[in-house]
PAZAPA-4460 file (N, C-alpha, C; in steps of 0.05 Angstrom, whole numbers, plus 32768, in hexadecimal, padded with zeros to 4 digits):
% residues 235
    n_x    n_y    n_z   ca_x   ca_y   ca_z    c_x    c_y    c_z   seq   type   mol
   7FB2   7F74   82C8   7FC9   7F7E   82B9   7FC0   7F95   82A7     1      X     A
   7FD5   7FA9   82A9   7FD1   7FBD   8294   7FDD   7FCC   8283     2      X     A
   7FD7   7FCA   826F   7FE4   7FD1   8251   7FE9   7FF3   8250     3      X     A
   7FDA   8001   825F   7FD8   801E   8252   7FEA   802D   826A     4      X     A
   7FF3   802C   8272   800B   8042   8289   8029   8038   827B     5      X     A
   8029   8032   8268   8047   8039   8266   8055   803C   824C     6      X     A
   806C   803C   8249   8078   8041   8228   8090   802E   822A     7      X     A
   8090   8019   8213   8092   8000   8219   80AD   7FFF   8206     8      X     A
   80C7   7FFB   8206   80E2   7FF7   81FA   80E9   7FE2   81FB     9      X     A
   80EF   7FCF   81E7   80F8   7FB1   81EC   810D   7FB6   81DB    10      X     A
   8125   7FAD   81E0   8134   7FA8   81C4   8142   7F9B   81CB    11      X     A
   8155   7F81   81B9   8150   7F5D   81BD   8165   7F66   81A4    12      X     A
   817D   7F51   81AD   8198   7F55   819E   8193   7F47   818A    13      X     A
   819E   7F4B   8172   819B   7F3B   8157   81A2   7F20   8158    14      X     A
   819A   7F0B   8153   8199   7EF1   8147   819B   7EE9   8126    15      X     A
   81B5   7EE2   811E   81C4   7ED7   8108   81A7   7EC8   80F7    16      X     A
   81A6   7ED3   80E3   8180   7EBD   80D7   8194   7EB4   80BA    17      X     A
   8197   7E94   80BA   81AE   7E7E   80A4   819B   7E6F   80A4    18      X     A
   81A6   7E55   8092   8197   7E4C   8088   81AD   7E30   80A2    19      X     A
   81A5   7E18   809D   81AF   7E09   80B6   81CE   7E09   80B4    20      X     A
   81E1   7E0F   80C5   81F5   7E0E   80C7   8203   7E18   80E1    21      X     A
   8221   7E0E   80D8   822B   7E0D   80F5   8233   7E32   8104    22      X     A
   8236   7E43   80F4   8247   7E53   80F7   8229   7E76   80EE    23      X     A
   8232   7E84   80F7   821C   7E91   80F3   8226   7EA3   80D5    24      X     A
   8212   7EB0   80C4   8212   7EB8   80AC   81FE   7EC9   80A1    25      X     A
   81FF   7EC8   808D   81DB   7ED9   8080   81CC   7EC4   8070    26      X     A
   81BD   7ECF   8072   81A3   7EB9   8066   81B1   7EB1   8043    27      X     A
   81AE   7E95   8047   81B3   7E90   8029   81CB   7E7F   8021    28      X     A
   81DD   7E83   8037   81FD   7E7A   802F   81F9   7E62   802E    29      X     A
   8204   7E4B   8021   820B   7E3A   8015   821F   7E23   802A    30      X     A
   8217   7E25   8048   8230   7E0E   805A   821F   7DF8   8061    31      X     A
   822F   7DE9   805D   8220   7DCC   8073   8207   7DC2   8060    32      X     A
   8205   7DBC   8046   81F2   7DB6   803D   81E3   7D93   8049    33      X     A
   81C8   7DA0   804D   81BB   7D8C   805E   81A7   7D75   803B    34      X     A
   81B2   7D6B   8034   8197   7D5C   801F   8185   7D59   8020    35      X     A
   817E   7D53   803A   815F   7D46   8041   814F   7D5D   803F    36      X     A
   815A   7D6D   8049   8140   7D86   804F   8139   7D95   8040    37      X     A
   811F   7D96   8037   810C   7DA4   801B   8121   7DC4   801A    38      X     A
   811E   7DCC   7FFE   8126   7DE1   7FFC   811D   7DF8   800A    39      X     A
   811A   7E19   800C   810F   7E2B   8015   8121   7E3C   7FFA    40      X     A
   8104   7E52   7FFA   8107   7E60   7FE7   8102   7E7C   7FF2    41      X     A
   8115   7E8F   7FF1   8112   7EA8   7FF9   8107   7EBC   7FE1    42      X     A
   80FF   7ECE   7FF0   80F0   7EE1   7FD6   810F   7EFF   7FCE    43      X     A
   8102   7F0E   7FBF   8125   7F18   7FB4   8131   7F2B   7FC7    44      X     A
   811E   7F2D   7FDE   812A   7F3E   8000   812B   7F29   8007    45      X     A
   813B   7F1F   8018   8142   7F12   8029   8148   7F1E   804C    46      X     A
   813D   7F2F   8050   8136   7F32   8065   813F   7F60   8063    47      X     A
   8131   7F69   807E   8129   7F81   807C   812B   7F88   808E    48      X     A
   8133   7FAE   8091   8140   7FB8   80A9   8127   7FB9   80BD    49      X     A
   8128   7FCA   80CC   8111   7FCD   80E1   80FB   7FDF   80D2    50      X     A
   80DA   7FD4   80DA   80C2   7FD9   80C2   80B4   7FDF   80D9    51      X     A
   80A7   7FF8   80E2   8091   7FFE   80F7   807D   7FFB   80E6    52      X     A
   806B   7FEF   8102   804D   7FED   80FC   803A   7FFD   8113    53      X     A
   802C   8017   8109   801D   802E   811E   8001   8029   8123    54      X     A
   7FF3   8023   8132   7FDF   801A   8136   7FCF   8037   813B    55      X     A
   7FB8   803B   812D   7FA2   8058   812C   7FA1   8058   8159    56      X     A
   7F9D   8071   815C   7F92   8077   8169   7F7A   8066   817C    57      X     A
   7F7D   8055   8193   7F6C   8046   81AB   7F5E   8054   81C2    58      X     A
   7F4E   805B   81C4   7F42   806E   81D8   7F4E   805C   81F2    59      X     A
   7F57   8066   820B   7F60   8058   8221   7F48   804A   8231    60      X     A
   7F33   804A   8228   7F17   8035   823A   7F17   8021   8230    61      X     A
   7F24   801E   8213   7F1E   8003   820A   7F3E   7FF3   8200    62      X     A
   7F4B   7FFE   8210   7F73   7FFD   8217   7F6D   7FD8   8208    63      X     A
   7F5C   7FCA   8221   7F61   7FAF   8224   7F52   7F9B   820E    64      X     A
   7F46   7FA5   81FC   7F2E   7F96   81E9   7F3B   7F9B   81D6    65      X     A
   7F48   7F77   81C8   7F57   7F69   81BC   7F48   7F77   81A0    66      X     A
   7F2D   7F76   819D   7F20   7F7A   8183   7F1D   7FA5   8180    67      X     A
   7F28   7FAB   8198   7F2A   7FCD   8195   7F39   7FDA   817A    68      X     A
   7F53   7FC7   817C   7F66   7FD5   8176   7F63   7FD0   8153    69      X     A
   7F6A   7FDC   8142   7F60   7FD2   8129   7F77   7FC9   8115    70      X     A
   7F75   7FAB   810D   7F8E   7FA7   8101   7F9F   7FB7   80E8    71      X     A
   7FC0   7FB4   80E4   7FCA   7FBB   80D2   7FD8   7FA2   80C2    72      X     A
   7FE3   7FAE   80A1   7FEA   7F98   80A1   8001   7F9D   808C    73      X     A
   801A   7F8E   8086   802D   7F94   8083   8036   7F7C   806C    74      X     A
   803D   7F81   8057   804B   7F66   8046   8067   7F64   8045    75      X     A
   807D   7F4E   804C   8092   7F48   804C   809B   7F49   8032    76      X     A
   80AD   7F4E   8032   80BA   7F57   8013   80A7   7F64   8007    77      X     A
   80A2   7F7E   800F   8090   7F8E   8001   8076   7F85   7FF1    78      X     A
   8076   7F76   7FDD   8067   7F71   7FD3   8066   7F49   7FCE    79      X     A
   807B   7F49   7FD2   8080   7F28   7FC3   8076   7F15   7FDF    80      X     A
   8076   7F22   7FEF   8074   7F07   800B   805F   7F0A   801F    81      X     A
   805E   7EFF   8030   803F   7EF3   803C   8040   7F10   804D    82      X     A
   8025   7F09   804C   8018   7F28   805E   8015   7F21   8078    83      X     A
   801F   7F31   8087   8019   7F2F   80A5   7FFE   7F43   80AF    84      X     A
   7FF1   7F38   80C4   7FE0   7F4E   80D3   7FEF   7F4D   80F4    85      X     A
   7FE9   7F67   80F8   7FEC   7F75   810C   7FD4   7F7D   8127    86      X     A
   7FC7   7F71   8131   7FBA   7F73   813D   7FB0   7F70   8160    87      X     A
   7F99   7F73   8169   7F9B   7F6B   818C   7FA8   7F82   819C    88      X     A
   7FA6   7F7C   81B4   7FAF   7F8A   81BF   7FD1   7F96   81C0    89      X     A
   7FD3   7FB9   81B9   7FE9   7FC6   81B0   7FF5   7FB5   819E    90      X     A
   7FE2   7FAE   817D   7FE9   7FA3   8165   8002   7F89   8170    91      X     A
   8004   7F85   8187   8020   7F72   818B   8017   7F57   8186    92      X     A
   8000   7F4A   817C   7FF7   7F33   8173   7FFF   7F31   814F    93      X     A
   800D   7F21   8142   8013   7F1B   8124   8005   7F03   8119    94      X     A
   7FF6   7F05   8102   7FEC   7EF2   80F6   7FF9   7EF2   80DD    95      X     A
   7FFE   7EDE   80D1   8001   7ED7   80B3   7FE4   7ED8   80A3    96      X     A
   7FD9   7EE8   8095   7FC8   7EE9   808F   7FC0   7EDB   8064    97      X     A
   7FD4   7ED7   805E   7FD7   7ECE   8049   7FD0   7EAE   804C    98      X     A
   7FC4   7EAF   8039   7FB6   7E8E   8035   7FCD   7E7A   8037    99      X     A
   7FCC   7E5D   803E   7FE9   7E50   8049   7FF3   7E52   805A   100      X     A
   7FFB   7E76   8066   8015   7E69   8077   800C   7E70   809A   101      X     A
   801E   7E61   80A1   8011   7E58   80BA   802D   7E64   80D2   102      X     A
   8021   7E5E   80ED   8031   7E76   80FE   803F   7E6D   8116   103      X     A
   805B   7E6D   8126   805E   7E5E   8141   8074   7E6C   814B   104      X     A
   8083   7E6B   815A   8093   7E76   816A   80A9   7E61   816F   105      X     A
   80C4   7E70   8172   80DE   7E5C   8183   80F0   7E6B   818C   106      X     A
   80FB   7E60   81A5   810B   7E6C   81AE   8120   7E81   81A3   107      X     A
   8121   7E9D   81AF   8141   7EAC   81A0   8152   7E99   81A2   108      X     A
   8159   7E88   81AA   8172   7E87   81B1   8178   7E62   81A4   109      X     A
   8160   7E61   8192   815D   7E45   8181   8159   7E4C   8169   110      X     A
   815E   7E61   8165   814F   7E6B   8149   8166   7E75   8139   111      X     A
   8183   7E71   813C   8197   7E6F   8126   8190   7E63   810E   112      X     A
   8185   7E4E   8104   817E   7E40   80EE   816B   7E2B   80EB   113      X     A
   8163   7E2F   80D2   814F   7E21   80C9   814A   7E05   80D7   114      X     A
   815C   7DF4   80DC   8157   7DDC   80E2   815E   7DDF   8106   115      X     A
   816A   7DEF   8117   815F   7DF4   812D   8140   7DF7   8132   116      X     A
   8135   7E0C   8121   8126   7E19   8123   810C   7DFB   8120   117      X     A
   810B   7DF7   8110   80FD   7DE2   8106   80FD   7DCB   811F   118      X     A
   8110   7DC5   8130   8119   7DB2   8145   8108   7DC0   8163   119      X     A
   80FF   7DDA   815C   80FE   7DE7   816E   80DE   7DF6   8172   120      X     A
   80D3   7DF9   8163   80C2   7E04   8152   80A4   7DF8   8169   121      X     A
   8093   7E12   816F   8082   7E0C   8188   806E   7E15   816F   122      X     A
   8054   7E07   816A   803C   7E10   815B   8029   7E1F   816C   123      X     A
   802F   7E32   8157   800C   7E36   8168   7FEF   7E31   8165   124      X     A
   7FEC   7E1D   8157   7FD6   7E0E   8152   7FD2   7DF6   815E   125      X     A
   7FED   7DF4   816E   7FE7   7DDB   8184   7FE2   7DE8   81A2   126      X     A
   7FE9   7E0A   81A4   7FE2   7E16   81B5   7FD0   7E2D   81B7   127      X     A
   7FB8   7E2C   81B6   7FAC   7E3F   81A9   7F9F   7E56   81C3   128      X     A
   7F97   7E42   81D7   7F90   7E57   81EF   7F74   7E59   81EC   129      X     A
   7F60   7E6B   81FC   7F44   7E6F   81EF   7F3A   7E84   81DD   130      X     A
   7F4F   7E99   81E0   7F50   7EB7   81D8   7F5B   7EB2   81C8   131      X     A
   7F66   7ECE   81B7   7F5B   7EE1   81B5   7F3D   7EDF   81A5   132      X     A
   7F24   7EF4   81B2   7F0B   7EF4   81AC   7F07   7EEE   818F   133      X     A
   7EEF   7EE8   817D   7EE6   7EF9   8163   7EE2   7F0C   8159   134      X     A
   7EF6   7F12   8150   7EF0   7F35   8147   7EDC   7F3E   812F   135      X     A
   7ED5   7F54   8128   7EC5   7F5D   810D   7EDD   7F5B   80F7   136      X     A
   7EFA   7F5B   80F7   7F04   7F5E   80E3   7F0B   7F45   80DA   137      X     A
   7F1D   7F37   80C9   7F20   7F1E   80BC   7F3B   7F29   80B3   138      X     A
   7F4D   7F09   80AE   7F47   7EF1   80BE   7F40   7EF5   80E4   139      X     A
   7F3D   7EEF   80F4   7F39   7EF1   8114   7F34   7ED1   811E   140      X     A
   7F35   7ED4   813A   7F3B   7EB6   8149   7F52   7EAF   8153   141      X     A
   7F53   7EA1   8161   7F64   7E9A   8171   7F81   7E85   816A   142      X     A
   7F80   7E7F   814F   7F8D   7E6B   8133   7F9F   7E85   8126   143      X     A
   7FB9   7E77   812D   7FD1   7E82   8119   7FD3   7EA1   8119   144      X     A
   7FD7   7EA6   8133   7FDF   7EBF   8138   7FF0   7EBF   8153   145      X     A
   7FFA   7EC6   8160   8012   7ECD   8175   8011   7EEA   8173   146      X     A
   8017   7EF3   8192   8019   7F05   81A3   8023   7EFC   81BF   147      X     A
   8011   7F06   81D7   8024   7EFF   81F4   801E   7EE7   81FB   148      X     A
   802A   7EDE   8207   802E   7EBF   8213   800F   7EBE   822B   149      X     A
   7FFF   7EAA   8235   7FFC   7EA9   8247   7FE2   7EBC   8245   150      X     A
   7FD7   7EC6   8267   7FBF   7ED0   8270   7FBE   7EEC   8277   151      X     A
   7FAA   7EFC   8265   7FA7   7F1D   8267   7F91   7F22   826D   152      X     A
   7F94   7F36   8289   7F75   7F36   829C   7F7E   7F56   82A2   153      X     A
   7F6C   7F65   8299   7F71   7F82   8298   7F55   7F8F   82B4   154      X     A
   7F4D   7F71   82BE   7F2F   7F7A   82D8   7F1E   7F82   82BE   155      X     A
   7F13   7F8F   82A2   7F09   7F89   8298   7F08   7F76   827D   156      X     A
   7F18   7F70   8273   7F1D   7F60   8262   7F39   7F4C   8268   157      X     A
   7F32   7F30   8260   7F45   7F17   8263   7F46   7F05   824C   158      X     A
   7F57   7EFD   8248   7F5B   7EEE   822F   7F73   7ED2   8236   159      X     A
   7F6D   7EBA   8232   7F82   7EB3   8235   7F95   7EA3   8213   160      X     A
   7FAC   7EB5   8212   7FB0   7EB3   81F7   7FCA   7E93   81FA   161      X     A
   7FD4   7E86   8206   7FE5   7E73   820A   7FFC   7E7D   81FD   162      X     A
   8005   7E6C   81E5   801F   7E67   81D9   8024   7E8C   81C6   163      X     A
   8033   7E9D   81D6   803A   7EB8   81C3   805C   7EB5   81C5   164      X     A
   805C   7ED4   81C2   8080   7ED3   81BA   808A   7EE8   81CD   165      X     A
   807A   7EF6   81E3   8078   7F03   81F2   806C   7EFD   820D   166      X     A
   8083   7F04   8222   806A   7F09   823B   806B   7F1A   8254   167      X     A
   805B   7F21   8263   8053   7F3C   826C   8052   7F36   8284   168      X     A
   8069   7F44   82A0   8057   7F47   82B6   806A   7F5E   82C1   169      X     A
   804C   7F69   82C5   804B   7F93   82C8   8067   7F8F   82D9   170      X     A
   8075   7FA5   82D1   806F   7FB6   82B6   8080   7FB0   82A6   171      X     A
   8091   7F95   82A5   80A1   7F8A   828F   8090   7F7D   827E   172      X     A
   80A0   7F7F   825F   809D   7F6C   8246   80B3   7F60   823C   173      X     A
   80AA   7F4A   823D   80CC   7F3B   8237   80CE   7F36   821B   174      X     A
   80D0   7F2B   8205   80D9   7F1E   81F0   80E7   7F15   81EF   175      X     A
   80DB   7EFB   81F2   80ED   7EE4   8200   80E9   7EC9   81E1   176      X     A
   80DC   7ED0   81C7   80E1   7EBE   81B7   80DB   7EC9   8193   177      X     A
   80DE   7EC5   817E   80E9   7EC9   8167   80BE   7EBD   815F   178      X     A
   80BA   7ECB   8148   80A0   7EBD   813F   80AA   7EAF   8125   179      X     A
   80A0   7E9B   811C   80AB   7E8E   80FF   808C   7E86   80EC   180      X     A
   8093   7E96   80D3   8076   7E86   80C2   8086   7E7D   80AC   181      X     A
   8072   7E65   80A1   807E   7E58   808F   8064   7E4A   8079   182      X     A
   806F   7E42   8068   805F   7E37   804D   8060   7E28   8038   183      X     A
   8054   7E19   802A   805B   7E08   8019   8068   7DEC   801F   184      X     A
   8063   7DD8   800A   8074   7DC2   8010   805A   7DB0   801D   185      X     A
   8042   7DBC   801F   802E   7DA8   802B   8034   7DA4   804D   186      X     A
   8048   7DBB   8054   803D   7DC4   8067   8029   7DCD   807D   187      X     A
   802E   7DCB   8087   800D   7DCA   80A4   8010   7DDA   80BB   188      X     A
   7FFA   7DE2   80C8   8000   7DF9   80E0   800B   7DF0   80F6   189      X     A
   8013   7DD2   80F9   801B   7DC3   810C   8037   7DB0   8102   190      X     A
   803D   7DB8   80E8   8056   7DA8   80E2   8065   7DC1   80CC   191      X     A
   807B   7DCA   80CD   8090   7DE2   80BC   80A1   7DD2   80AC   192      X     A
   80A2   7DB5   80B4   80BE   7DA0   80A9   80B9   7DA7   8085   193      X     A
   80AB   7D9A   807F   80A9   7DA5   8062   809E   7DC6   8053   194      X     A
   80A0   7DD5   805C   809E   7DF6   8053   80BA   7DF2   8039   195      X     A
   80AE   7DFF   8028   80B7   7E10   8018   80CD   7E2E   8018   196      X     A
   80B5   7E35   8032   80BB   7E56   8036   80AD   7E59   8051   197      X     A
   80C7   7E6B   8058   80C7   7E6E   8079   80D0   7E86   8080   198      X     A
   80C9   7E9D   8093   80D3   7EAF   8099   80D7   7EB1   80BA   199      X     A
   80F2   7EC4   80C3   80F0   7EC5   80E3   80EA   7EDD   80E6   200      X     A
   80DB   7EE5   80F3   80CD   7EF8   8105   80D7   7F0B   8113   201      X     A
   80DF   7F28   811E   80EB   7F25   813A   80E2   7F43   813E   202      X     A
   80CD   7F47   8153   80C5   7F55   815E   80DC   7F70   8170   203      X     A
   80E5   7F80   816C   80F8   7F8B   8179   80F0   7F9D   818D   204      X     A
   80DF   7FB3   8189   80D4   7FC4   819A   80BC   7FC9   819C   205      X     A
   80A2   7FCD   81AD   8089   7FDD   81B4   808C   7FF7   81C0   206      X     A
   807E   800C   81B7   807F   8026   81BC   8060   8025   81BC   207      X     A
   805E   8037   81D5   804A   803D   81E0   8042   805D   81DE   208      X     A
   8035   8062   81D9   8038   8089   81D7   8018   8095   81E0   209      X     A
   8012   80A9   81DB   7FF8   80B4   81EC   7FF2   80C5   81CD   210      X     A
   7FE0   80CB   81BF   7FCC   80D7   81AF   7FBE   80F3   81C3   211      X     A
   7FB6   8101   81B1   7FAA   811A   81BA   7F8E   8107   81BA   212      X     A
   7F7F   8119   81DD   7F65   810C   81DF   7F50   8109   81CB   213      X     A
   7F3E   80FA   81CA   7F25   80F5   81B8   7F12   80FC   81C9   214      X     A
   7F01   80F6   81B8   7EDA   80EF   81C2   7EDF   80D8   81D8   215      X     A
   7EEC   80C6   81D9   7EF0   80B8   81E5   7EFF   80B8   81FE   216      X     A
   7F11   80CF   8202   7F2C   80D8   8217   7F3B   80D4   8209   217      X     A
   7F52   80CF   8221   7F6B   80CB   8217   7F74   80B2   8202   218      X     A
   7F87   80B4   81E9   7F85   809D   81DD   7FAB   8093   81D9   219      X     A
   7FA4   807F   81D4   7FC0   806A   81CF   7FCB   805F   81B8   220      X     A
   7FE6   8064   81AE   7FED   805D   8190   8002   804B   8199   221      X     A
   8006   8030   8190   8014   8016   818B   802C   801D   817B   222      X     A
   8047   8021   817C   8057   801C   8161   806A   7FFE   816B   223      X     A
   8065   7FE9   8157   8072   7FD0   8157   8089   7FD3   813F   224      X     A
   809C   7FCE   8142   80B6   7FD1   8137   80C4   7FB4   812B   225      X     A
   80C3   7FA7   811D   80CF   7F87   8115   80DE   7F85   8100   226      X     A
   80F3   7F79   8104   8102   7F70   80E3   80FC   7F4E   80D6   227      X     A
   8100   7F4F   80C7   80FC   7F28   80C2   8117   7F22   80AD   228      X     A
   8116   7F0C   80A7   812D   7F00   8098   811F   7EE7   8084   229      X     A
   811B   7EE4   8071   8113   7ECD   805F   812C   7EB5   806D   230      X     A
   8121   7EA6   8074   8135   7E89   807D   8139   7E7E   8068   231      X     A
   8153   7E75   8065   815D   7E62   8050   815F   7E48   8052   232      X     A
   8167   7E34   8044   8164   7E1B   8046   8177   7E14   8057   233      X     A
   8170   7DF9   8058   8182   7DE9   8072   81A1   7DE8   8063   234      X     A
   81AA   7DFB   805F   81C0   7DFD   8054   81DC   7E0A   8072   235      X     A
***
């Protein structure tokens, strides 16, 4: 499979991000109050328009080497909320990189509300795969990060990454699921029921583009495109 022949457009209709309820809304409203379920606390954005992330310049020999590409990294609510990295192959891999919070995927089409989501909610710490490699940068490993679903064999490099939010067969990319991180509450990378604080994810477009040649040849620039929404309580 191969990553570098094409320029890559995904765009994936909006999904309503409420807190649990019957009817769709904006994050926050006040229907169907659930008691049981721990609070969630949003930070003072509550969610944000579309935020590109541009990955430097990839020489095309080393297109397929997860540790090539060099991470970026981006904080939700500007300053107040957990930091994401951007990394792997064409940056389309996300880690939560802030101490606590932890990382998993659910279906678009289960991901109306918090307590769907929660009902629904695939870890990726119960799927971790063997890949992605050890990189020189930090955090790295194969723990609490998502990208493509499944097995990437470029004839020189293979990885098999299992549980992502993406998956690939030439020359389609589907996005076919929502990423969710969450925190607090004595929460765990294998249980979200008690989080505090939770955000949804949603990957919209990859752009693929070509750089003027290097020392290296021809080179390759990543732009990943995502909005998120702070989730509200099971409200």
């Amino acid at each position: 499979m191969k990553l570098h022949a094409f320029v890559l457009l995904v765009a994936f209709a909006t999904l309503g991000m409420v807190g649990c309820q019957k009817s769709t809304s904006e994050p926050g409203s006040n229907a169907d109050v659930n008691p049981s379920a721990p609070p969630l606390t949003c930070e003072t954005c509550t969610r944000a328009t579309t935020r590109t992330v541009v990955s430097d310049a990839t020489c095309l020999s080393a297109f397929g080497d997860y540790c090539a590409w060099t991470p970026k990294r981006d904080t939700l609510c500007t300053s107040s909320g957990p930091v994401l990295q951007f990394e792997g192959n064409n940056l389309s891999f996300i880690r939560p990189v802030t101490a606590g919070w932890y990382v998993g995927v659910v279906d678009s089409t289960l991901a109306s509300t918090w307590c769907t989501i929660k009902a629904n909610l695939e870890y990726k710490a119960n799927n971790l795969g063997t890949d992605p490699p050890t990189c020189l940068y930090s955090p790295t490993g194969n723990t609490n990060v998502v990208g493509m679903t499944g097995v990437y064999n470029d004839g020189t490099y293979s990885y098999d990454f299992d549980l992502g939010y993406y998956s690939y067969s030439s020359p389609v990319v589907t996005i076919d699921k929502w990423i969710v991180i969450w925190s607090g509450g004595g929460s765990t990378s294998t249980n979200a029921a008690p989080a505090t604080r939770a955000y949804l994810i949603k990957v919209r477009t990859f752009t693929l583009s070509t750089a003027s040649a290097g020392a290296c040849g021809p080179r390759r620039i990543m732009s990943v495109n995502y909005t998120y929404a702070c989730i509200a309580d099971c409200q």
